[in-house]
C-alpha positions in Angstrom: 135.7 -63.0 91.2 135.6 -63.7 95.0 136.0 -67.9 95.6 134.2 -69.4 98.3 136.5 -71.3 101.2 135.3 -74.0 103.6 135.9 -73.6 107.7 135.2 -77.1 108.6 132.8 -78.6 106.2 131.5 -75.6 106.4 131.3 -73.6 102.5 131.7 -69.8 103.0 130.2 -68.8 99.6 131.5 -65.4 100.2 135.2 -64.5 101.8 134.1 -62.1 104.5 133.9 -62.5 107.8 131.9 -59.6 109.3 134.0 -58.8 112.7 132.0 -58.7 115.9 131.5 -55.5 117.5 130.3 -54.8 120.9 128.6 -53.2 122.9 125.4 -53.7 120.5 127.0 -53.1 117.3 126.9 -56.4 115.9 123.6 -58.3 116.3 121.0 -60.0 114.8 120.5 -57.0 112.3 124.2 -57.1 111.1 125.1 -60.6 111.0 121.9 -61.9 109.2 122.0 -59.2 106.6 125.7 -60.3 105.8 125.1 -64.2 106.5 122.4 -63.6 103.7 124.7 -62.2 101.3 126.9 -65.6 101.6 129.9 -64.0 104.4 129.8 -65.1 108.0 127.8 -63.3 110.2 128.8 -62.4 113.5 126.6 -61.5 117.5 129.0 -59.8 119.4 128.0 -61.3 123.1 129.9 -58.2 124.9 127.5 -56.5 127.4 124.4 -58.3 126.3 123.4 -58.6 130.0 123.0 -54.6 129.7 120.8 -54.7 126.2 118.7 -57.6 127.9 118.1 -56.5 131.4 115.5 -58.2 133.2 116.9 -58.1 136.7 118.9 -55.0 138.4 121.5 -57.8 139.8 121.8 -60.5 137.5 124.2 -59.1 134.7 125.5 -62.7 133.8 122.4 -64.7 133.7 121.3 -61.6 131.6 124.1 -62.4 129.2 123.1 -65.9 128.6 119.3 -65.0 128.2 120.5 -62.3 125.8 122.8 -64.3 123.6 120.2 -67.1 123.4 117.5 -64.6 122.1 119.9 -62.9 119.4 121.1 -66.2 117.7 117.2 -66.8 117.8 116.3 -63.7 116.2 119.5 -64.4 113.8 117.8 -67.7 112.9 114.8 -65.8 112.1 116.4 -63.7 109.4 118.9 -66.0 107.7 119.7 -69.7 106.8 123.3 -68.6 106.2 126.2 -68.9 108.7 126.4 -67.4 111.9 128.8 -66.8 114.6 129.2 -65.7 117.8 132.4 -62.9 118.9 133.6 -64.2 122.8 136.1 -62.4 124.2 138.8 -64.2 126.3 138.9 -61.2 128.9 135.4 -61.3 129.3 134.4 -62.4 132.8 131.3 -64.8 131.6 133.8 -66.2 129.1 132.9 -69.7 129.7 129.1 -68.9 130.2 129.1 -67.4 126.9 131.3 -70.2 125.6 128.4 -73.4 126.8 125.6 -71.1 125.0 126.9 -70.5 122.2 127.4 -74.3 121.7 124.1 -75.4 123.4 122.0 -72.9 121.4 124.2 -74.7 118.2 126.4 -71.3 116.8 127.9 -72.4 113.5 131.7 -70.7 114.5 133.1 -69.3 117.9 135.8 -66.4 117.2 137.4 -65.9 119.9 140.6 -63.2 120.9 141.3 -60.4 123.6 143.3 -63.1 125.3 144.4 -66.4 124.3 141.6 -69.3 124.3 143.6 -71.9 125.3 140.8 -74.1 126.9 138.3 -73.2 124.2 138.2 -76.9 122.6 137.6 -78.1 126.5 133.3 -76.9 126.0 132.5 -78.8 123.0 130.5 -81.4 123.5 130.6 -85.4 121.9 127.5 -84.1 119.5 128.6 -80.7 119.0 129.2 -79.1 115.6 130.1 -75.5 116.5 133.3 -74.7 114.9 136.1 -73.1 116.7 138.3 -69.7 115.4 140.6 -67.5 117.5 141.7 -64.7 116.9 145.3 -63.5 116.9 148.1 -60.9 116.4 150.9 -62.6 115.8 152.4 -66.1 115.3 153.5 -66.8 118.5 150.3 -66.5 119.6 149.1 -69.3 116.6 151.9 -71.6 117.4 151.0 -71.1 121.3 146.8 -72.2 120.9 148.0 -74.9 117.9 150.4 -76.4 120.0 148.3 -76.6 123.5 145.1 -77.2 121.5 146.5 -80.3 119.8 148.6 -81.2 122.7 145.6 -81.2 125.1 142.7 -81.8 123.4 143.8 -83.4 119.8 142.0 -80.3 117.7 143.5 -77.7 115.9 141.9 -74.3 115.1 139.0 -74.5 112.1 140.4 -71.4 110.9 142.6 -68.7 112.4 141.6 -64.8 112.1 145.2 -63.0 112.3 144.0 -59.3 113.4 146.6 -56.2 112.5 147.3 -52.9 114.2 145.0 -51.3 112.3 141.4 -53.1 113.5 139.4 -51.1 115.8 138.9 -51.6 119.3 141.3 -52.9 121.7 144.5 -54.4 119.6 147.6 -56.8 120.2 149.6 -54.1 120.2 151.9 -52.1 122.0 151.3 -48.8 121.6 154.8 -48.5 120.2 154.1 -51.8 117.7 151.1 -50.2 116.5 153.0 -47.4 113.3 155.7 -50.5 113.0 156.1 -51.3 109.7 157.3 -55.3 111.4 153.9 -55.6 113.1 151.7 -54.3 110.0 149.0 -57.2 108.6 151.3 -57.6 105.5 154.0 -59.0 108.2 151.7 -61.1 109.7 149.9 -63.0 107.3 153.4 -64.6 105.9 154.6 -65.4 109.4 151.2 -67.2 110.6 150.8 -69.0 107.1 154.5 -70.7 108.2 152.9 -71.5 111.7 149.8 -73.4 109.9 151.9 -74.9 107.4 153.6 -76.9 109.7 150.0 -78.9 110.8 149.0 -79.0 106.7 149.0 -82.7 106.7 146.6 -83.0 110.2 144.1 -80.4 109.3 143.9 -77.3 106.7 143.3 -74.1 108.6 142.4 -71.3 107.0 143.6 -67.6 107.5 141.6 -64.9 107.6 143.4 -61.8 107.1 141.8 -58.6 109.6 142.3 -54.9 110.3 141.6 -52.0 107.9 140.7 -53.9 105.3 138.5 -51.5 103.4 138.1 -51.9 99.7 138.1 -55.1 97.2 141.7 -54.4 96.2 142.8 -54.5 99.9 141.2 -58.1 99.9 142.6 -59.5 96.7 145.8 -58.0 98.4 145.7 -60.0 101.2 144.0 -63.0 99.0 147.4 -62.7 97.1 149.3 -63.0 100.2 148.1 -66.2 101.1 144.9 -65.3 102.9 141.8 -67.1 102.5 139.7 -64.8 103.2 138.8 -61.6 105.1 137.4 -60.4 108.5 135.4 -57.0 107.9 134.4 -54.8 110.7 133.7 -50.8 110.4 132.6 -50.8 106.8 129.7 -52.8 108.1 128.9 -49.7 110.7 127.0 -47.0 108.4 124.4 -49.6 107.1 121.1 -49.5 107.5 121.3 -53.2 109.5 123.8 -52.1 111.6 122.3 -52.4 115.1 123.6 -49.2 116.6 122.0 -46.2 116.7 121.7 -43.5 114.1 123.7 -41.5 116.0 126.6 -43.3 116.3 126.3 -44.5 112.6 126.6 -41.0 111.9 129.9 -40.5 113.9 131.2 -43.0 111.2 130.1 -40.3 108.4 131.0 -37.0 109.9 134.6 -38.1 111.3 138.1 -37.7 109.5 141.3 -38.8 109.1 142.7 -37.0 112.6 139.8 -38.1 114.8 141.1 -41.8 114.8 143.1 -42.1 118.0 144.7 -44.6 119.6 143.5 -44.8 123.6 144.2 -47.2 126.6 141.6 -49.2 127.6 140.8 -49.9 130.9 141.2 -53.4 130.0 144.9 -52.7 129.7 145.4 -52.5 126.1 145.4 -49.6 123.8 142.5 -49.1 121.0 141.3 -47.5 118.6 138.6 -44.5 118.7 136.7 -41.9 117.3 137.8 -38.8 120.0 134.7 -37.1 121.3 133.2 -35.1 124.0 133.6 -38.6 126.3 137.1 -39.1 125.7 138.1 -35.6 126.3 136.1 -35.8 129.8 138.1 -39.3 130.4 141.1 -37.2 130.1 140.4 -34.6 132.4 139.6 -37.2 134.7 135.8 -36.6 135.0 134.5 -40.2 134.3 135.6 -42.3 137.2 133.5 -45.3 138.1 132.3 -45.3 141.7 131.4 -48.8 141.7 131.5 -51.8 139.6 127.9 -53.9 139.2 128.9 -55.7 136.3 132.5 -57.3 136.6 131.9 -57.6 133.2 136.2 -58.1 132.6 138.5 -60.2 133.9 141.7 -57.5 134.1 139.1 -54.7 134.4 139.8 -53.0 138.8 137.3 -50.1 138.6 138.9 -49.0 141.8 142.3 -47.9 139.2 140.1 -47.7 136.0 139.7 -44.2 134.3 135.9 -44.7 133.1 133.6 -48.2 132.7 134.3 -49.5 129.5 130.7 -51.4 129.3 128.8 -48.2 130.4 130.7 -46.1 127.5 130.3 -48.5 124.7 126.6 -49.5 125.7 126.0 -45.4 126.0 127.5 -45.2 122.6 125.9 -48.0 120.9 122.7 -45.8 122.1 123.7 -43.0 120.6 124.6 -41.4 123.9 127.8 -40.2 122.4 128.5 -37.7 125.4 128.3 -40.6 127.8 130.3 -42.9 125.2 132.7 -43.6 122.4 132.8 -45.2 119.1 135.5 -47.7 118.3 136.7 -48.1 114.8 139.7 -49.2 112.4 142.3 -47.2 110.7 140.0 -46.5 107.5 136.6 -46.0 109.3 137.2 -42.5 108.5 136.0 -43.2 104.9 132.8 -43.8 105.4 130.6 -41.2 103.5 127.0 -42.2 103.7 124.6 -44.9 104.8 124.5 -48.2 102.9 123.0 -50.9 102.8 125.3 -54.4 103.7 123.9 -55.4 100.2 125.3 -52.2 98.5 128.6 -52.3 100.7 129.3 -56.3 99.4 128.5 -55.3 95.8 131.0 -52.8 96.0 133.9 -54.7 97.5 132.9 -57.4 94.4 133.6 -54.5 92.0 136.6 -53.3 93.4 137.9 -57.0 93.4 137.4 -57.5 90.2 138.4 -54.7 88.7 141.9 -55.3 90.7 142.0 -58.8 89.5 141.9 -57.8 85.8 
């Protein structure tokens, strides 16, 4: 039987995390259907300024408005545990960061770049929790070490993220097949890193990237794991908030369409190919102009295609004009669930692993 952990004083009656997924993937649909089944629900704030558009110029102050309404609606649905997906690349990273807290987000999960001045926007009455997310244990010592250093807070948790997550990863693209890098490397080495602060604080693993079935989380449970971070097998469920199209990409895809891509972003990721992809190749998607700035590292000037336009298209099930991102196993997924029916299962498969 799956065991309930605590981030913070916060009890996580259920050891899922469901991963945020952006553009519009995760919302308030999503993350109060799994926050209700006792996991961690999780907004993905990643180009809400284009789902809540009430101004053709003001992308950002979109993005606050956005976030604000979907932890709203969120509150609506669910008295479980919420959180809110910030990217470190993003360019409204700190925007997002202040609303997130204001508007009272149980967890912050935070990765795509090191958070190092995450702890820097709580405030004295503030009891959002704060998580990043990382691929390796350098990168834990790094945000441990400057966190305490500067701030005197360690991470609540830490969400250690292997090469086979979808979306953009860690990862060289030669890292990503290497046996060194894989999640069952990982987990050991950042376990050592948290260790080390064991007397100061207890900080919680969370073990992510294609994790698909129970077994794979009493695997990772068994390595030292607390608990799990969740992402595509959320997708094909009927509160997923992306469209039925791109649900359906989920179903009818196989093994060989998972590739790995670079980002404009600079990193590689990982795909469903498609019609877009095949045009990004061929050269045919070149932005003309850049009205959203919505990343840091992102030059549209050198960029192949606008990574916010594609994933917003796709979230719309626009998939000629997009793509969808997704793990290693997404490739699995056979028909449309509910999150309800998709929990159940992973319970079964635990415990029949467990016996």
């Amino acid at each position: 039987m799956m065991k309930s952990f605590f981030i913070g004083e916060k009890e996580i009656r259920l050891p899922i995390i469901q991963g945020g997924m952006g553009v519009g993937i995760s919302l308030s649909g999503l993350a109060s259907a799994v926050a209700n089944e006792g996991g961690v629900g999780v907004i993905s704030c990643a180009g809400l300024g284009l789902l809540y558009k009430q101004t053709a110029s003001d992308y950002l102050r979109d993005c606050i408005w956005g976030l604000k309404e979907e932890l709203r609606k969120t509150r609506e649905k669910t008295k479980g545990i919420v959180g809110v997906n910030i990217m470190v690349a993003l360019s409204n990273f700190a925007d997002m960061v202040r609303t997130a807290i204001t508007e009272k987000a149980d967890i912050i999960f935070s990765g795509a770049g090191l958070p190092l001045n995450l702890p820097s926007y709580l405030t004295p009455d503030s009891k959002t929790l704060l998580v990043p997310i990382v691929s390796s244990a350098r990168a834990a010592q790094i945000i441990c070490e400057k966190w305490h250093t500067n701030y005197n807070y360690l991470p609540d948790a830490i969400v250690v993220e292997g090469p086979k997550a979808g979306g953009h990863l860690g990862f060289k693209k030669n890292e990503i097949d290497d046996e060194n890098y894989s999640l069952e490397h990982l987990i050991p080495e950042v376990l050592a890193v948290t260790n080390q602060y064991s007397e100061k604080k207890n900080i919680p693993v969370i073990a992510a990237g294609g994790i698909s079935t129970g077994e794979d989380i009493l695997r990772f449970i068994q390595l030292g794991a607390t608990g799990v971070q969740l992402a595509s097998i959320f997708v094909p469920t009927d509160e997923c908030d992306a469209s039925p199209v791109f649900k359906q990409v989920y179903i009818s895809s196989s093994k060989k369409d998972a590739l790995i891509i670079q980002s404009p972003v600079g990193m590689p990721g990982r795909a469903f190919d498609g019609q877009f992809i095949r045009s990004v190749n061929e050269g045919n998607e070149k932005p003309r102009s850049c009205p959203f700035h919505c990343i840091k590292t992102c030059d549209y000037s050198k960029s192949p295609y606008c990574i916010i336009k594609a994933l917003y298209n796709a979230a719309k099930g626009k998939m000629d004009k997009g793509y969808a991102f997704a793990g290693a196993n997404a490739y699995l997924a056979n028909k449309i669930s509910s999150v309800k029916e998709v929990i159940a299962k992973l319970k079964n498969e635990f415990d029949t692993a467990s016996k």
